[in-house]
N, C-alpha and C positions, 0 to 999 in steps of 0.2 A: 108643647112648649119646647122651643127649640133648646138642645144642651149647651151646656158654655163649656169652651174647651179648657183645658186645665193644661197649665205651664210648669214646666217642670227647668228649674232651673240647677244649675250644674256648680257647684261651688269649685272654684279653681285655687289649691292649695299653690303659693309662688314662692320659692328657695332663690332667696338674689345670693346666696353665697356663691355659689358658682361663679355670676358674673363676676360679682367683688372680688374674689380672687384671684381672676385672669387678669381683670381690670389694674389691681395691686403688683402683679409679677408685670405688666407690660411696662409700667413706669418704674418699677426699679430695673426691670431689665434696659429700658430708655436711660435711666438717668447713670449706668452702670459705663455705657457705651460712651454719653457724653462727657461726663469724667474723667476717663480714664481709656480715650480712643487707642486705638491699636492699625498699624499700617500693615502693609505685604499681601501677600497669599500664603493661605492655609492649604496642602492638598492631601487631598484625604484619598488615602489605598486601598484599590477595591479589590484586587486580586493577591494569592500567595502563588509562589512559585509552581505548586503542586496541583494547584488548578488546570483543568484542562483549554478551560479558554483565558485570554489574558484581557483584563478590562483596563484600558487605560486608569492612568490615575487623573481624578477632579480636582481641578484648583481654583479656589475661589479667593477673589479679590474682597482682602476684610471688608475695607469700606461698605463698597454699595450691598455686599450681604446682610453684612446686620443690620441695616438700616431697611433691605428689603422687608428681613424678617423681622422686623419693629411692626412697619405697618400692617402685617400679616397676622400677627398678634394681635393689635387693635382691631384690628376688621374679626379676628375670633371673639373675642371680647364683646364687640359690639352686636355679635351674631348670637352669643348666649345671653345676652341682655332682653332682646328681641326673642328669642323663642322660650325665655322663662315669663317673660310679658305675653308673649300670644297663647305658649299652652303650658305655665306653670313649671317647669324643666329644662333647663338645657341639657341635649341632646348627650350622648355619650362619645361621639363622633368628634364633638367638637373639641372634647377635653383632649381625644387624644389626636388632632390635627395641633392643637394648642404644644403640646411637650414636645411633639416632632420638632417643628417650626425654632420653639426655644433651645432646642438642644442644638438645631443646626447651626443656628446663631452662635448659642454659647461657645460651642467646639470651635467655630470658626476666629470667634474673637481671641479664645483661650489660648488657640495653636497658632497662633499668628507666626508667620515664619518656618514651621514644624509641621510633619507627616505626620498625620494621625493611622495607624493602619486599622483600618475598620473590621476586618476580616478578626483579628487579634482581640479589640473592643469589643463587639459582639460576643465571640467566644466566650470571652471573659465575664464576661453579665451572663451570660446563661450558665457559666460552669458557679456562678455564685448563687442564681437562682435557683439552683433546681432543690436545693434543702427547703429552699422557703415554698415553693413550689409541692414539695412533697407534705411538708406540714400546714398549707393555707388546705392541700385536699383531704386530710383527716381533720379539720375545726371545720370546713367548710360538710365534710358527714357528721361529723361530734353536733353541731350546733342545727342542721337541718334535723338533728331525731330530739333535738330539744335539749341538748347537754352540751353548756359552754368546756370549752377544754382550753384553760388557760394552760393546762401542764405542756401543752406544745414542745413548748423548752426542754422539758425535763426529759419526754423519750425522746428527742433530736439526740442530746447526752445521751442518756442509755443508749441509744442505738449507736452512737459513735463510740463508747466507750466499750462496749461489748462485740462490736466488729473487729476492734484493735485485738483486743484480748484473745478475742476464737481464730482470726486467721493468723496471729500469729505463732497460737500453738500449732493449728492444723496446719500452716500453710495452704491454707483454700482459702479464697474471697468469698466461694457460694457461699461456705459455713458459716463466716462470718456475717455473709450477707441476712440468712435466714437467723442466725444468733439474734442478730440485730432488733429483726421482726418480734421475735421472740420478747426481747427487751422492751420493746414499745408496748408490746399486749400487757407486760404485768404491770408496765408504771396503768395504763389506761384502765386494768383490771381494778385497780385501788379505788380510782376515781371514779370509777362507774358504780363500785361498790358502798361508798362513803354517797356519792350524788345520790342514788338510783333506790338504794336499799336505805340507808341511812336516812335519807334527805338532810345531808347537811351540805350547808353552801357551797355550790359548785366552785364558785370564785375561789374561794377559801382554802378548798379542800384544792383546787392547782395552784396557789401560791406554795402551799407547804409540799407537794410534791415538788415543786420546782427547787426547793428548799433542799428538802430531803436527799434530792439526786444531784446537786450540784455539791453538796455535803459529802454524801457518799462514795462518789466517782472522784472527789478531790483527796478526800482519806486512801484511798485504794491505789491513785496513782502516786503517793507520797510514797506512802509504805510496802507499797507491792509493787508498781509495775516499776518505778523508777529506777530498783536497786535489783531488779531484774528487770531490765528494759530488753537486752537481747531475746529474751525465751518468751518475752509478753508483751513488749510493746514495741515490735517490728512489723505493721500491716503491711501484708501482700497486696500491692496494687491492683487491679483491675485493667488487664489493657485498653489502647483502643482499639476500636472496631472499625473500619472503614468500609464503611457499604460501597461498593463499585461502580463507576459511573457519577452515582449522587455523591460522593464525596468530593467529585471533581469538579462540580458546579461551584463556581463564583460566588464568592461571598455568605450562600446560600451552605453549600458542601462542606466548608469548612465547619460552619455553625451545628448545622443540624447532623450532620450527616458522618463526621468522626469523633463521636463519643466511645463512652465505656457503656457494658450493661445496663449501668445504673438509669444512665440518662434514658437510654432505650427502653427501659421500661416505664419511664416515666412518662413517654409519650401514650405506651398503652395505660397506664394509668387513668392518666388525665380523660383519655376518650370513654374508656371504659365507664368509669366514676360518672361523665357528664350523660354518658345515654342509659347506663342503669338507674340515673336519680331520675330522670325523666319521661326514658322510654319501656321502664320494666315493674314488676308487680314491685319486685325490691323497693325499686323507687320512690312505686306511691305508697307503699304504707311504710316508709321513714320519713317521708314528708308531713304523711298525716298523724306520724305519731309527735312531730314536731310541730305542725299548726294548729290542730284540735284533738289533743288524744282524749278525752270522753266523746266525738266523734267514732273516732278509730275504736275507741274499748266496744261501742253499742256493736259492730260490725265484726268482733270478733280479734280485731288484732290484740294483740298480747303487747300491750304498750312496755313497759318496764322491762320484758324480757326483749322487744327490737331494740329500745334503745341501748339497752347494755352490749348487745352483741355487735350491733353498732359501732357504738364507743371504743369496743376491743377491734373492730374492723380499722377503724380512724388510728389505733394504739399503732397497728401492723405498720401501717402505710408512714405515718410521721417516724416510726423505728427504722425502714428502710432508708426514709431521707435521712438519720444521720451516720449512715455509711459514707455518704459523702464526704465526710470531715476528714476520713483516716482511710478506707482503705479506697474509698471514690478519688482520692490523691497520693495513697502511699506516705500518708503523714500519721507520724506517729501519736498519740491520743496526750491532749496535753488539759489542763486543769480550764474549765468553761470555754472550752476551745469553741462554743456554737455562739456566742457573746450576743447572747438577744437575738438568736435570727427565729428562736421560737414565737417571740412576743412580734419579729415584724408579719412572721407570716399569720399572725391574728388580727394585725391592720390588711391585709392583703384580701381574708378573708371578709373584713367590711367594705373595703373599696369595691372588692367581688361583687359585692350584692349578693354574698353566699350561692351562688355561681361559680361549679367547678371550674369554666372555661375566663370565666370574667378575673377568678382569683390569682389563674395561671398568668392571665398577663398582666394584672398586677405586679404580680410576683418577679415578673421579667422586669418592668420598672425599678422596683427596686433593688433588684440587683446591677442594672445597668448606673443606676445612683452611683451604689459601693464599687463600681467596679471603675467608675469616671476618676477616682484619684489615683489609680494608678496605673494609667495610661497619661494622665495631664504630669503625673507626677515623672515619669518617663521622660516627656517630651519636656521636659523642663516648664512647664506653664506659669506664670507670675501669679498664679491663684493659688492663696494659703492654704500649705495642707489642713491645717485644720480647719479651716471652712469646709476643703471636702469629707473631712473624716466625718462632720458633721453632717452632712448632706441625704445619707442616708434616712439617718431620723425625724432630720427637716421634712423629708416629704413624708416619712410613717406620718406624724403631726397634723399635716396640710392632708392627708388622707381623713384619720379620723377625726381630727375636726368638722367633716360634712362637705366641704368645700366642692367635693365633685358632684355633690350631690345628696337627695334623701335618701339612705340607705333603711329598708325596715327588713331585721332579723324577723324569722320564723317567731309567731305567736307566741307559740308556749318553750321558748329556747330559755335556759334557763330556772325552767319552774320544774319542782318536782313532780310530780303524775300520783296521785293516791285515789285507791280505785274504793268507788262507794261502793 
């Protein structure tokens, strides 16, 4: 008797928010344009004087750009429509072909008549990114070993506030720098302790450390550092570093290539973080103790004890980033001086897809957001600041809402681990 073959059919899960959202930003960006058209040319600066090669400057004639970049946007739109209909997804490619496309437009429409210098702009997004950058890569370890870490915010604080305080006694930034670290592990230490040991609600237990150290660090600059601000709130800045040669490349050199420590470390950071979760024992048993830890516990790993050390690992890393605030600028430590960059680099780490590398250029996103008002604000732009003050959070929003996509956190992120 001949067998009858058996059909195995493949069920196809389809997210239209993607398209709907492109679909939504192309016609407000369309009806923005018709509205409220804009003549001249925009020319956008590709070089600084200190560059070794000189790139002419681009100028582009408003008109036919935005109107380029209209249809170029609906041809994205229409291309994640189509491959969330062919294979349940649109691509990640296309979201971000999509922001390019609208930014170029935007910029174009916005600076109508004005130099935008790009070299500056750039800069400027990444010297904003790189706290949120440093904090999307401790949620993005904190939540990979199964422990939300909403306190992001709180050691960004710590670590800004106690970098102020150590270099300006020692006059060193390293001191400070390591203070810093220092500060991250004990707020993280609380939380790992109260989640891990306790099991009480991780959520919970980082609202109230956010609490706690926005509390504490505002008491302390009241009463201590403000009425000694010379002996305690003077941070030694961090120079820059100009790597030779690559600092002199175009557009490129200025960006990457003359930072301070900080930043530089955060390039090793980010590589490091990405090939140790993925290419090392490290890796996989903080993965596993984040997707299956009764998996993980049969095999021996020590769930409760990774993910705590973990968690103090993730405290380290978010402590460094808020060195940025004070002595990563030579700015003196001021009352929530980090104002939510904690909570965005916990959208960053969702837009990631808890992917160190995914979250890192999230994170450049939204700092290039925050950093779009003021350069439009520079160039005189007829766009209210307050629309861009807003812009920021507009897109955290348009992030966690889903719109670029299904995002699924690690399994057991979140849940505490109690060993039978």
């Amino acid at each position: 008797m001949p067998e009858t073959p058996i059909t195995v059919e493949k069920t196809v899960l389809r997210s239209w928010k993607a398209p709907i959202a492109l679909g939504i930003f192309t016609v407000l960006y369309g009806l923005l344009m018709l509205l409220a058209p804009r003549s001249g040319t925009t020319t956008f600066r590709l070089s600084t004087q200190a560059d070794l090669i000189q790139l002419p400057d681009l100028e582009l004639p408003v008109g036919p750009t935005v109107w380029i970049c209209f249809v170029l946007l609906a041809l994205l739109a229409g291309a994640s429509a189509y491959f969330v209909r062919a294979g349940g997804r649109s691509p990640l490619w296309v979201v971000i072909a999509y922001i390019v496309i609208f930014v170029v437009g935007f910029l174009t429409w916005a600076a109508s008549g004005a130099t935008i210098p790009v070299p500056g702009l750039l800069a400027g997004s990444l010297a904003l990114a790189v706290p949120l950058i440093y904090g999307a890569l401790g949620g993005v370890i904190g939540e990979r070993a199964g422990v939300v870490n909403i306190a992001i915010e709180g050691q960004l604080l710590a670590g800004a506030f106690t970098a102020a305080v150590i270099s300006s006694i020692t006059k060193q930034p390293f001191l400070g720098l390591l203070a810093a670290m220092v500060a991250g592990v004990l707020v993280a230490a609380v939380l790992a302790a109260f989640a891990i040991k306790y099991l009480v609600d991780q959520v919970i237990v980082g609202v109230v450390l956010n609490v706690l150290v926005l509390g504490l660090t505002g008491f302390l600059f009241s009463q201590v550092l403000q009425p000694n601000a010379p002996l305690l709130n003077t941070p030694v800045r961090f120079d820059r570093i100009p790597i030779p040669l690559l600092s002199e490349i175009p557009v490129i050199g200025p960006l990457f290539f003359r930072q301070t420590i900080i930043v530089y470390i955060m390039y090793v950071a980010v590589a490091v973080v990405y090939i140790g979760m993925f290419h090392t024992r490290w890796g996989l048993r903080l993965r596993a103790v984040g997707e299956h830890p009764q998996a993980a516990d049969t095999v021996g790993i020590k769930v409760n004890a990774t993910r705590f050390w973990n968690v103090l690992l993730a405290g380290a890393i978010v402590g460094l980033g808020g060195t940025v605030f004070t002595i990563g600028n030579g700015i003196a430590f001021n009352k929530d001086m980090t104002a939510g960059a904690g909570f965005i680099a916990l959208a960053a780490v969702i837009f990631g897809q808890w992917d160190p590398i995914k979250a890192t250029l999230a994170a450049l996103l939204f700092g290039f957001a925050s950093n779009l008002q003021n350069t439009l604000s520079v160039i005189g732009s007829p766009v209210p600041s307050e629309f861009m003050l807003m812009l920021p959070y507009l897109v955290t929003i348009f992030v966690v809402a889903g719109v670029v996509g299904k995002s699924r956190a690690p399994a057991a992120d979140g849940k505490p681990y109690i060993k039978g």
